[in-house]
LUMSE-480105 format. One record per residue: residue number from 1; residue in one letter; x, y, z of N, C-alpha, C, O, CB in turn. Coordinates in Angstrom, 2 decimals. Glycine has a CB too. Layout:
<atoms>
+-----+---+---------+---------+---------+---------+---------+---------+---------+---------+---------+---------+---------+---------+---------+---------+---------+
:   k : r :    n_xx :    n_yy :    n_zz :   ca_xx :   ca_yy :   ca_zz :    c_xx :    c_yy :    c_zz :    o_xx :    o_yy :    o_zz :   cb_xx :   cb_yy :   cb_zz :
+-----+---+---------+---------+---------+---------+---------+---------+---------+---------+---------+---------+---------+---------+---------+---------+---------+
: NUM : A :       X :       Y :       Z :       X :       Y :       Z :       X :       Y :       Z :       X :       Y :       Z :       X :       Y :       Z :
...
+-----+---+---------+---------+---------+---------+---------+---------+---------+---------+---------+---------+---------+---------+---------+---------+---------+
</atoms>
This chain:
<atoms>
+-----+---+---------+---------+---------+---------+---------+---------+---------+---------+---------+---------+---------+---------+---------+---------+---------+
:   k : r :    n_xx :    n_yy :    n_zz :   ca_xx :   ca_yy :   ca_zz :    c_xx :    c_yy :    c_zz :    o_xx :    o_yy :    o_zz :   cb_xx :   cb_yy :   cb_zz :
+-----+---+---------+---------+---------+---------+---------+---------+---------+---------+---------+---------+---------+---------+---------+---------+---------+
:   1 : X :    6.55 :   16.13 :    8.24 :    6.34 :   15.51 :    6.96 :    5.21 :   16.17 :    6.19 :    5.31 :   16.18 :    4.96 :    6.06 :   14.04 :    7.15 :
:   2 : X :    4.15 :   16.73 :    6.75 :    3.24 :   17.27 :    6.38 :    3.53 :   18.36 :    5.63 :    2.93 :   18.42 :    4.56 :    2.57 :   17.45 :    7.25 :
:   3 : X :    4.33 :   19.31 :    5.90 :    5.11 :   20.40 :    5.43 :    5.86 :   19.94 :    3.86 :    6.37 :   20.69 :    3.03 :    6.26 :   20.76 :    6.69 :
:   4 : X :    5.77 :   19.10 :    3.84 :    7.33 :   19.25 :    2.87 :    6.52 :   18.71 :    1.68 :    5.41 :   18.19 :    1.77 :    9.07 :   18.10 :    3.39 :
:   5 : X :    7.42 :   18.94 :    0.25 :    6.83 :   18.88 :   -0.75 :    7.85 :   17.82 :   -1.57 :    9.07 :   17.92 :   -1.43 :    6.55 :   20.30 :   -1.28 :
:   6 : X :    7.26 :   16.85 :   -2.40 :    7.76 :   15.74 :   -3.32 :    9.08 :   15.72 :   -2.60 :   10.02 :   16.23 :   -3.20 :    7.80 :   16.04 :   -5.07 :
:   7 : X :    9.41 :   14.97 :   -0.83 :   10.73 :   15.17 :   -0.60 :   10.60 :   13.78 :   -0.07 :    9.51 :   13.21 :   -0.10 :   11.30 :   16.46 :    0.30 :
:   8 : X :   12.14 :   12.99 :    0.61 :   11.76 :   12.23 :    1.38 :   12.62 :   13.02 :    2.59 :   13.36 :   14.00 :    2.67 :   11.99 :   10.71 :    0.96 :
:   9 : X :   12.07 :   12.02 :    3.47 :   11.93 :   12.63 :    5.14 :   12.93 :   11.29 :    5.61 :   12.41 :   10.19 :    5.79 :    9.85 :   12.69 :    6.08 :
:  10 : X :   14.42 :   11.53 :    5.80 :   15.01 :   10.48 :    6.64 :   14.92 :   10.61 :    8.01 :   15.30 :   11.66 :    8.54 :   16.30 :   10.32 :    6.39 :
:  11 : X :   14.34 :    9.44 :    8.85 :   14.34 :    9.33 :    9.84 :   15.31 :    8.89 :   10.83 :   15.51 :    9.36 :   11.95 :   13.63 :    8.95 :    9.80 :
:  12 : X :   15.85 :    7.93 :   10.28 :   16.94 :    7.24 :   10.89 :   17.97 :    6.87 :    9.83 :   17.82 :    7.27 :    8.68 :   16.44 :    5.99 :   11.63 :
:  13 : X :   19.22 :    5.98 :   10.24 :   20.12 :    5.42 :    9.30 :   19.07 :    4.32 :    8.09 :   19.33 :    4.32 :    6.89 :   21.40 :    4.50 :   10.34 :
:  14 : X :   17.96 :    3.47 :    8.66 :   17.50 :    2.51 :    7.78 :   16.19 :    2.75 :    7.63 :   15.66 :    1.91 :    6.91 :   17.75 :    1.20 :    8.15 :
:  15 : X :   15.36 :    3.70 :    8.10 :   14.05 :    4.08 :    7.73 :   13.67 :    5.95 :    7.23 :   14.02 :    6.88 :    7.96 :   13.21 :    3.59 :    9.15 :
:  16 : X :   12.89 :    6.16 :    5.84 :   12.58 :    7.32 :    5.72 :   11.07 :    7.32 :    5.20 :   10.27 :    6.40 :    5.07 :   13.57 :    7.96 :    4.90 :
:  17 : X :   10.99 :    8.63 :    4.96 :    9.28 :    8.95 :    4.87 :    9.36 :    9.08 :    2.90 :    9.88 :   10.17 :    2.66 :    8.64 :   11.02 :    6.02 :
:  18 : X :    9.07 :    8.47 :    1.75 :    8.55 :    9.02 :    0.84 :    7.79 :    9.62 :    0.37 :    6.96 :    8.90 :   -0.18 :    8.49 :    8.75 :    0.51 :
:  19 : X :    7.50 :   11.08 :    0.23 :    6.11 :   12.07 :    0.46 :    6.29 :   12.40 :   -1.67 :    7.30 :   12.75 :   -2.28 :    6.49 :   14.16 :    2.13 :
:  20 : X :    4.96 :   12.12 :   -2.21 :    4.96 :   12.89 :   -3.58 :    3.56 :   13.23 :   -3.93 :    2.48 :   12.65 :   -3.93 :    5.59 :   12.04 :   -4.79 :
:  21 : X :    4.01 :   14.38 :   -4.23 :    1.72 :   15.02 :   -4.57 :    1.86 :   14.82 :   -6.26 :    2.38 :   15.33 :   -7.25 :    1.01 :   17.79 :   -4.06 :
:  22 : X :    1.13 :   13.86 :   -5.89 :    0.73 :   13.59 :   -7.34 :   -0.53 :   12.17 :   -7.70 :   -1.13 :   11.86 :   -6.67 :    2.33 :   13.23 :   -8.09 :
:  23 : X :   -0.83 :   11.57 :   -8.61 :   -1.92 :   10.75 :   -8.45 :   -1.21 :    9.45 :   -8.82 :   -0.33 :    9.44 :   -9.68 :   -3.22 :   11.17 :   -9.33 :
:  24 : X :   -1.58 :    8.41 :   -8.21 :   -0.59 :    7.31 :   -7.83 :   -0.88 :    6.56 :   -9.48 :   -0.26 :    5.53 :   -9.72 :   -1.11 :    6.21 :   -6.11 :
:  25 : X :   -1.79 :    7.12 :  -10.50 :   -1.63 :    6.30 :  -11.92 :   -0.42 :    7.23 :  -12.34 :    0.11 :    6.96 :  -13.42 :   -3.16 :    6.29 :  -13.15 :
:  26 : X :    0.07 :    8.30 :  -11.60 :    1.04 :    9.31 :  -12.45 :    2.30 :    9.38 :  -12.05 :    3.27 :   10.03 :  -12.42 :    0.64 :   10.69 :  -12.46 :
:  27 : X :    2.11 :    8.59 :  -11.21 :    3.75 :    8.50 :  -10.37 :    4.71 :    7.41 :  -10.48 :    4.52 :    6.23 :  -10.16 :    3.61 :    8.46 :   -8.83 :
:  28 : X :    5.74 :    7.91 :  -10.97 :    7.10 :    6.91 :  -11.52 :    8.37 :    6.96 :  -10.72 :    8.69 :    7.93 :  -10.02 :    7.63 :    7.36 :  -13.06 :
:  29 : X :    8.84 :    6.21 :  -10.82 :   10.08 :    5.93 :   -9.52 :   11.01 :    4.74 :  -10.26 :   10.69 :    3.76 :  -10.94 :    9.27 :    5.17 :   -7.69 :
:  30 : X :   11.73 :    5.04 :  -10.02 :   12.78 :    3.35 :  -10.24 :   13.07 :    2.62 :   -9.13 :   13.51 :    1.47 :   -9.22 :   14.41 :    3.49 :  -10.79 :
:  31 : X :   12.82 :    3.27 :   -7.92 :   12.50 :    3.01 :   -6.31 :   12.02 :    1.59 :   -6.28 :   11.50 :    0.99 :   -7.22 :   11.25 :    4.09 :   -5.60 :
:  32 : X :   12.23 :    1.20 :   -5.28 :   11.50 :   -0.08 :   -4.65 :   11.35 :    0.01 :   -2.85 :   12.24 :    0.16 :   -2.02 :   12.55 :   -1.58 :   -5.13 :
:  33 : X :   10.23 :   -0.11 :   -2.71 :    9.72 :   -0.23 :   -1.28 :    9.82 :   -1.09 :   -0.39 :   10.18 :   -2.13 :   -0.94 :    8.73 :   -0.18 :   -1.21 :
:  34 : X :    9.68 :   -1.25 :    0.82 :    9.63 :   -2.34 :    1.55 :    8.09 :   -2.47 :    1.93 :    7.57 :   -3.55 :    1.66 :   10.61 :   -2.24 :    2.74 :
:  35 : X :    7.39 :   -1.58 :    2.47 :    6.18 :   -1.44 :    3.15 :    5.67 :   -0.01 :    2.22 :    6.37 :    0.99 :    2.06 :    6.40 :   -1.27 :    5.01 :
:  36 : X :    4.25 :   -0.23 :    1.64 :    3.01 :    1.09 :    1.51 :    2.15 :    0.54 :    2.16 :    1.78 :   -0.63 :    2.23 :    2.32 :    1.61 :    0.02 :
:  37 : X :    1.72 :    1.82 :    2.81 :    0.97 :    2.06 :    3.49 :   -0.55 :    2.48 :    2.66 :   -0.89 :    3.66 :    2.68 :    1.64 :    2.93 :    4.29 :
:  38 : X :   -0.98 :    1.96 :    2.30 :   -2.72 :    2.10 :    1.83 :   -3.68 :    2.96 :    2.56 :   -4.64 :    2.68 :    3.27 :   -3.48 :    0.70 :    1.97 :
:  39 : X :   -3.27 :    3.88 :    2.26 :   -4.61 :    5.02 :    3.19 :   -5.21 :    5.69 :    2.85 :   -5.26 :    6.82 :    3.33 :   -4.47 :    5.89 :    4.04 :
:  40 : X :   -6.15 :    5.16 :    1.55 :   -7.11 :    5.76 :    0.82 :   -8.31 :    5.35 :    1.17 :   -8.57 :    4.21 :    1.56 :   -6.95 :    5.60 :   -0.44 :
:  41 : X :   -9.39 :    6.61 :    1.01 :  -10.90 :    6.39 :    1.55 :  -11.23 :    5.06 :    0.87 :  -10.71 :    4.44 :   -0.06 :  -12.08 :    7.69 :    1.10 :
:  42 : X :  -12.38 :    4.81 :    1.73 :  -12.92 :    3.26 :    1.73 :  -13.34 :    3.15 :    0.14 :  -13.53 :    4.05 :   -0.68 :  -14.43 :    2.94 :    2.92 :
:  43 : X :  -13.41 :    1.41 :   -0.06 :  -14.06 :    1.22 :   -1.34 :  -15.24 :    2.00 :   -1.68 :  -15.47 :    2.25 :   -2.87 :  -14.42 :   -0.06 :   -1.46 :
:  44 : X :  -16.09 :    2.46 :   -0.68 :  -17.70 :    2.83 :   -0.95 :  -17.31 :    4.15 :   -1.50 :  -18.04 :    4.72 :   -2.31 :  -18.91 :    2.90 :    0.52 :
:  45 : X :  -16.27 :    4.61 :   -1.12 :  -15.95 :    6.38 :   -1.53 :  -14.98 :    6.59 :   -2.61 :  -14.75 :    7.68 :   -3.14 :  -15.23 :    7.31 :   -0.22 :
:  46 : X :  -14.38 :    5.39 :   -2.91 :  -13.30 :    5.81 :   -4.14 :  -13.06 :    4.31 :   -4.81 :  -12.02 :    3.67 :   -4.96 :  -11.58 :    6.63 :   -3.48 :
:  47 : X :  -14.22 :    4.05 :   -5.08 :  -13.71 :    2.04 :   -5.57 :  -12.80 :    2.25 :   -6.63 :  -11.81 :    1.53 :   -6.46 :  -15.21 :    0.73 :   -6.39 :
:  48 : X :  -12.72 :    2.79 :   -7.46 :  -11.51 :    3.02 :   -8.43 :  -10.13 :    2.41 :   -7.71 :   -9.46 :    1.45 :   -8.10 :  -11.32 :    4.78 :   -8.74 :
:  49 : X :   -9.96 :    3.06 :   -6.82 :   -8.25 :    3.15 :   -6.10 :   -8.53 :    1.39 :   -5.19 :   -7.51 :    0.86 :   -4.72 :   -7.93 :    5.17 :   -4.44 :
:  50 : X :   -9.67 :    0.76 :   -5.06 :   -9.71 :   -0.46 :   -4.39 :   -9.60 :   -1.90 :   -5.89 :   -9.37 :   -3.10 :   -5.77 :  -11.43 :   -0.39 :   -3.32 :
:  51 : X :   -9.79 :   -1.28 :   -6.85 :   -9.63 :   -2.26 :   -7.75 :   -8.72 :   -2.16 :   -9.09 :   -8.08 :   -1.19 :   -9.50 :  -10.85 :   -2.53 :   -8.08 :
:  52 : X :   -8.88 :   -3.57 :   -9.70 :   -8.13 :   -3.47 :  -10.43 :   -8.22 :   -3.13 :  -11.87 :   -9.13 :   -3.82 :  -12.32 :   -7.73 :   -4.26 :  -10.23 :
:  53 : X :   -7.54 :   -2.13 :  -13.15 :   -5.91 :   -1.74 :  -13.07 :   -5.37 :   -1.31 :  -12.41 :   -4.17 :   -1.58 :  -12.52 :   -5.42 :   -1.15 :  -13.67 :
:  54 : X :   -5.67 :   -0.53 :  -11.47 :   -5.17 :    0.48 :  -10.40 :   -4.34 :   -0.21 :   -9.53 :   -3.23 :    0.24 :   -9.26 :   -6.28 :    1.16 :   -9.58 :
:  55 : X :   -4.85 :   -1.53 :   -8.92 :   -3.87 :   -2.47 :   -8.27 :   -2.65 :   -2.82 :   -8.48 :   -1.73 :   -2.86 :   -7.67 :   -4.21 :   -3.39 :   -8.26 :
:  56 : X :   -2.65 :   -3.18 :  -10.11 :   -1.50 :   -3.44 :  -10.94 :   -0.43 :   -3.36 :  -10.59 :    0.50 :   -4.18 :  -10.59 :   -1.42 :   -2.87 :  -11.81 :
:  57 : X :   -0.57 :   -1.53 :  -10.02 :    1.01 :   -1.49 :  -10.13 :    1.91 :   -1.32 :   -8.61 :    2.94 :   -0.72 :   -8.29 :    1.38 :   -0.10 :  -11.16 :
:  58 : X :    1.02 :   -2.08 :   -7.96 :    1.68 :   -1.96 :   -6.38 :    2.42 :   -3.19 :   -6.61 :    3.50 :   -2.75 :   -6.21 :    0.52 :   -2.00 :   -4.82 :
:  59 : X :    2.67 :   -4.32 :   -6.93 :    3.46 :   -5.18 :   -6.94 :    5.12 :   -4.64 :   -7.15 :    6.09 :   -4.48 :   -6.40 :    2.90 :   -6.04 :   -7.93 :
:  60 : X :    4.88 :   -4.50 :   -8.46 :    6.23 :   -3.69 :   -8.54 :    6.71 :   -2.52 :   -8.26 :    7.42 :   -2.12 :   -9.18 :    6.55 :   -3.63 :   -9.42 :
:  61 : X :    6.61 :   -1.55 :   -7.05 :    6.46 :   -0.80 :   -6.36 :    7.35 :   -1.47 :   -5.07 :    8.18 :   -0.82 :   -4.43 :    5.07 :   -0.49 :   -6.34 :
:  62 : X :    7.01 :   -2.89 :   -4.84 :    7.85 :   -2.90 :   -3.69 :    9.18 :   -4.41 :   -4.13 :    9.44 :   -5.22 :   -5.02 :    6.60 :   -3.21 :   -2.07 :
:  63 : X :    9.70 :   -3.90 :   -2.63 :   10.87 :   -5.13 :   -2.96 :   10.37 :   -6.71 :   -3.04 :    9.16 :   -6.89 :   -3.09 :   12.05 :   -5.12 :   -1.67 :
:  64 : X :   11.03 :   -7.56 :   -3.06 :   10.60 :   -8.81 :   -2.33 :   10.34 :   -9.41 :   -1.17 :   11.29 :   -9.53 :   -0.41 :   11.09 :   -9.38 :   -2.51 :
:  65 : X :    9.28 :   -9.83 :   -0.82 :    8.86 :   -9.61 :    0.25 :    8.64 :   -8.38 :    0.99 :    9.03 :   -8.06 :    2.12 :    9.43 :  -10.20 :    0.74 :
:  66 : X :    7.63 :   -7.44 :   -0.27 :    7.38 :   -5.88 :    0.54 :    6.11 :   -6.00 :    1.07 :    5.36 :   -6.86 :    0.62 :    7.39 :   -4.41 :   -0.46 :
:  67 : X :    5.77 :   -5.29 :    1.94 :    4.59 :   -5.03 :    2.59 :    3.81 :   -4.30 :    2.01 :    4.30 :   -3.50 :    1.22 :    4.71 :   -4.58 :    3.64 :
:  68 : X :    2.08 :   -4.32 :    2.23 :    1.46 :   -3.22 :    1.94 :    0.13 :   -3.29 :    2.96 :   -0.96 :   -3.80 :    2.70 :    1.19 :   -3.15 :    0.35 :
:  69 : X :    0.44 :   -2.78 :    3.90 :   -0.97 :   -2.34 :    4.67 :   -1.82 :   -1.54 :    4.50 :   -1.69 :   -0.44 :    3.97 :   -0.90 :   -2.01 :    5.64 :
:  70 : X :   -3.29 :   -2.25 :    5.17 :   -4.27 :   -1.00 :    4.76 :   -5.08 :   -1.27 :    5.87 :   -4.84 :   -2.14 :    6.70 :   -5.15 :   -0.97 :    3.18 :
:  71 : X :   -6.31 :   -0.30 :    5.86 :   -7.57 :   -0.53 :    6.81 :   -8.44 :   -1.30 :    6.55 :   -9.07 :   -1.85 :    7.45 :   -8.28 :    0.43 :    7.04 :
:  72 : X :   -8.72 :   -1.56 :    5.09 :   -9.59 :   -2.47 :    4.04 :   -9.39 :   -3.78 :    4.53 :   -8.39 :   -4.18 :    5.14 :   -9.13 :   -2.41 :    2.42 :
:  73 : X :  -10.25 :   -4.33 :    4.27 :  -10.28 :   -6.21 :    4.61 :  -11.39 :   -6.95 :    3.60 :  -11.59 :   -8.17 :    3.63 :  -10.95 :   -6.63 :    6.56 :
:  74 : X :  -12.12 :   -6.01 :    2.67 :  -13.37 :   -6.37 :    1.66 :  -12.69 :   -7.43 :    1.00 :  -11.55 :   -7.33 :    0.56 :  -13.98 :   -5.12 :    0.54 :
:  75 : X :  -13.43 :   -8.47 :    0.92 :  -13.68 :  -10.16 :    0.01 :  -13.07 :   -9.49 :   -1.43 :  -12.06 :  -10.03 :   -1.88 :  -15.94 :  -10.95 :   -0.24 :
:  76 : X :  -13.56 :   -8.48 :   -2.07 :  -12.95 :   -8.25 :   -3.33 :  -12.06 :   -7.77 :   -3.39 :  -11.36 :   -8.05 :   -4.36 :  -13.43 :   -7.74 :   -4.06 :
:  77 : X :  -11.57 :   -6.80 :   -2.41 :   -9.66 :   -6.47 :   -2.87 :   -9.14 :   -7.40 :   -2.26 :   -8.00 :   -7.34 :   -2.72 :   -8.72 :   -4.96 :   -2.34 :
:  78 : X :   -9.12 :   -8.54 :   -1.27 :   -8.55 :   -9.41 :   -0.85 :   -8.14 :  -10.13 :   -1.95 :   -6.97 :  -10.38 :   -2.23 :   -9.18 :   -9.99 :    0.03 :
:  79 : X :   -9.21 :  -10.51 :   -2.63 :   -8.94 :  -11.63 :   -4.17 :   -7.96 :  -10.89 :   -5.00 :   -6.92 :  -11.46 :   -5.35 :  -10.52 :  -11.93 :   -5.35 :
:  80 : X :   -8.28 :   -9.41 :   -5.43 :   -7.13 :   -8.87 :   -5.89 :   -6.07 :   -8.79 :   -5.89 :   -5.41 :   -8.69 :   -6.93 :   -7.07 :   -8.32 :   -5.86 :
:  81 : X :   -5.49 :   -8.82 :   -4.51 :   -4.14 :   -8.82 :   -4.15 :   -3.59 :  -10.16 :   -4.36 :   -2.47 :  -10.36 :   -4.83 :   -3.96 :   -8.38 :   -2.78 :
:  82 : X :   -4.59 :  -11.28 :   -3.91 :   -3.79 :  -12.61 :   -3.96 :   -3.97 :  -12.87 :   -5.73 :   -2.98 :  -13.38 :   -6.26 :   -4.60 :  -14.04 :   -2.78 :
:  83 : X :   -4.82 :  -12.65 :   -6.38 :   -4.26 :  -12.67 :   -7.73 :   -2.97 :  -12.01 :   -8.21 :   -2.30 :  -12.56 :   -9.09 :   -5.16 :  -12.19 :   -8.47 :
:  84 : X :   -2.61 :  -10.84 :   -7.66 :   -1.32 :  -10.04 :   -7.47 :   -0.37 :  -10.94 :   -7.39 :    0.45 :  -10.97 :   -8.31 :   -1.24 :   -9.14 :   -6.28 :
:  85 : X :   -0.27 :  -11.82 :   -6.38 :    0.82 :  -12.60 :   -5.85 :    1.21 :  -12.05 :   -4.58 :    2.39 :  -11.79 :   -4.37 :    1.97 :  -12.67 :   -6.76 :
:  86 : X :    0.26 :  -11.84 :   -3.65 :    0.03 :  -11.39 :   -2.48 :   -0.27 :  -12.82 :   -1.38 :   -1.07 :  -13.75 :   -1.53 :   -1.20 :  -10.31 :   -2.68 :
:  87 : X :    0.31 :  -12.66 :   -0.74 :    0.01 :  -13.63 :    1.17 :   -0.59 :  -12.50 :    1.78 :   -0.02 :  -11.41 :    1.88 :    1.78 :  -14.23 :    2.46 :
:  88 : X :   -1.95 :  -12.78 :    2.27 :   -2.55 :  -11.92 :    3.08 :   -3.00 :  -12.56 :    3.98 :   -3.25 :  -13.76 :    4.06 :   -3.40 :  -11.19 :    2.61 :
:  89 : X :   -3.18 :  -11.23 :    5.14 :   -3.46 :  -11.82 :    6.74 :   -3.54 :  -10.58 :    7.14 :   -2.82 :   -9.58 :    7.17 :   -2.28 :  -12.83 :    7.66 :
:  90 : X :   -5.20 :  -11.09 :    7.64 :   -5.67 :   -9.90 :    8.80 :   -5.67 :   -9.94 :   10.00 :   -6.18 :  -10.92 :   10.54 :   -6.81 :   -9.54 :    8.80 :
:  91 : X :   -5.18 :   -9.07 :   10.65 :   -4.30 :   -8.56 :   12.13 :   -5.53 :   -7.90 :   13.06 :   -6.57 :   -7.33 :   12.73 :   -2.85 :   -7.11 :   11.76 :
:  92 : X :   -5.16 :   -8.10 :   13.88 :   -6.17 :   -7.14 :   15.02 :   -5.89 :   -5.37 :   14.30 :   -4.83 :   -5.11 :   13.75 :   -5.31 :   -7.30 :   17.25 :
:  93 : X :   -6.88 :   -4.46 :   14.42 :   -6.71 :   -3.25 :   14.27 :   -6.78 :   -2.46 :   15.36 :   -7.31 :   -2.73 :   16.44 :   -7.39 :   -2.89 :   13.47 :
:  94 : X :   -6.00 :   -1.08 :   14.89 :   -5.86 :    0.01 :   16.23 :   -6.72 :    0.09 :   16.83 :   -7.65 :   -0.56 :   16.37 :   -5.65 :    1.30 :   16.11 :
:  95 : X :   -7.01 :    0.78 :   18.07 :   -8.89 :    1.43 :   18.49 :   -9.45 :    1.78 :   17.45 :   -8.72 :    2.31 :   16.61 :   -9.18 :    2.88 :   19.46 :
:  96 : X :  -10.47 :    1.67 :   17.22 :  -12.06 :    1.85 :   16.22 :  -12.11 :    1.41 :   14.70 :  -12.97 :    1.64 :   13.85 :  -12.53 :    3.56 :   16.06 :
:  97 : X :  -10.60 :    0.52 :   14.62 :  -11.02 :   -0.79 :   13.88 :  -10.73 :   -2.02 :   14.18 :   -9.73 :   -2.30 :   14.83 :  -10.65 :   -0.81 :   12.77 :
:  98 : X :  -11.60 :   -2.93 :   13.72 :  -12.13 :   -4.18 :   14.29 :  -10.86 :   -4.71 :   13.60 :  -10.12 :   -5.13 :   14.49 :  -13.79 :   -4.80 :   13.89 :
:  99 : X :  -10.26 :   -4.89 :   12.30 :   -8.91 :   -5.38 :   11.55 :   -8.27 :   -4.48 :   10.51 :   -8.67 :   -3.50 :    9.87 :   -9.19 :   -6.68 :   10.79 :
: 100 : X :   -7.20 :   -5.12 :   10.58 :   -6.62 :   -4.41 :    9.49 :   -5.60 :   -5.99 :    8.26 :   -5.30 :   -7.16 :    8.50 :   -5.32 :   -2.91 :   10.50 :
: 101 : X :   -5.42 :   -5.02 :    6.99 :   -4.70 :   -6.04 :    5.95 :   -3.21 :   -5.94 :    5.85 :   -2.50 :   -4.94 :    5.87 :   -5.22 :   -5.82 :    4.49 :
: 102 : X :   -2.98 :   -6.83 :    5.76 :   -1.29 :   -6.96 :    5.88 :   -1.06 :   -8.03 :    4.81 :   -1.18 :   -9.22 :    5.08 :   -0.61 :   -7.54 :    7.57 :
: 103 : X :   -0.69 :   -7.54 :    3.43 :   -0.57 :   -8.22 :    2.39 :    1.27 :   -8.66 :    1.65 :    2.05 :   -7.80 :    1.24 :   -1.53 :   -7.31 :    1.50 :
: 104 : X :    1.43 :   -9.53 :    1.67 :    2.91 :   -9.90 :    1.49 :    3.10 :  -10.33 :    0.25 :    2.50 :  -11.27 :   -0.25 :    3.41 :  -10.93 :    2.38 :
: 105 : X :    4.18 :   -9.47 :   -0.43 :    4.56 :   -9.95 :   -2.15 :    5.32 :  -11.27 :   -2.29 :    6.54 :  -11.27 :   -2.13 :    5.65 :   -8.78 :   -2.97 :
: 106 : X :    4.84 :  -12.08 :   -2.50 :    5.60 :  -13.32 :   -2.70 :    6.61 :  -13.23 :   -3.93 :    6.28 :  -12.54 :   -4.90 :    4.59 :  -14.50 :   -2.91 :
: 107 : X :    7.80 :  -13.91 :   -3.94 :    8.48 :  -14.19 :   -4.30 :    8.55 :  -15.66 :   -5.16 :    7.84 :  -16.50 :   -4.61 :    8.99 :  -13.88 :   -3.47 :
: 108 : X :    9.04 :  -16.02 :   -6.03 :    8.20 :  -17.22 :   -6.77 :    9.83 :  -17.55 :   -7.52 :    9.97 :  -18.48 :   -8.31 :    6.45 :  -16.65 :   -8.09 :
+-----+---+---------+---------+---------+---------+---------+---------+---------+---------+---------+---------+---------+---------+---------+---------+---------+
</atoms>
């Protein structure tokens, strides 16, 4: 996946990789997601990408009831997301983090 450029990567019949180099205020899709994956440096190193307008547009980005995980668990993007219309819940994290966010798009 690392290799490849603005492609997606099918893995199986019901799961693939979406890979695009570009900056996530610049990127357009008619796509809808199930799960993003949030793996941008911490708030202290890029608070831009932890708040909001920038937030904005992950909602509609995914399906209903899409996922969006991250490493983050900070009091202020938490509020963000649930202003979003986010269900959040923090999970045990891998080795050498203490949690991780697991934020759910509600449906209304």
């Amino acid at each position: 996946m690392h290799s490849t450029q603005n492609e997606i990567l099918r893995i199986g019949k019901c799961f693939s990789f979406s890979k695009s180099i570009s900056k996530f205020e610049d990127y357009k899709t008619s796509e809808k997601f199930d799960v993003i994956f949030f793996d941008a440096f911490g708030p202290d190193e890029q608070p831009h990408l932890w708040n909001r307008p920038f937030l904005d547009k992950i909602p509609g980005l995914l399906n209903e009831n899409g996922i969006l995980v991250t490493y983050s668990v900070r009091g202020f993007f938490k509020r963000a997301l649930k202003d979003l219309g986010f269900k959040i819940n923090k999970l045990q994290g891998p080795p050498g983090k203490r949690e991780i966010l697991r934020a759910e798009k509600l449906t209304f």
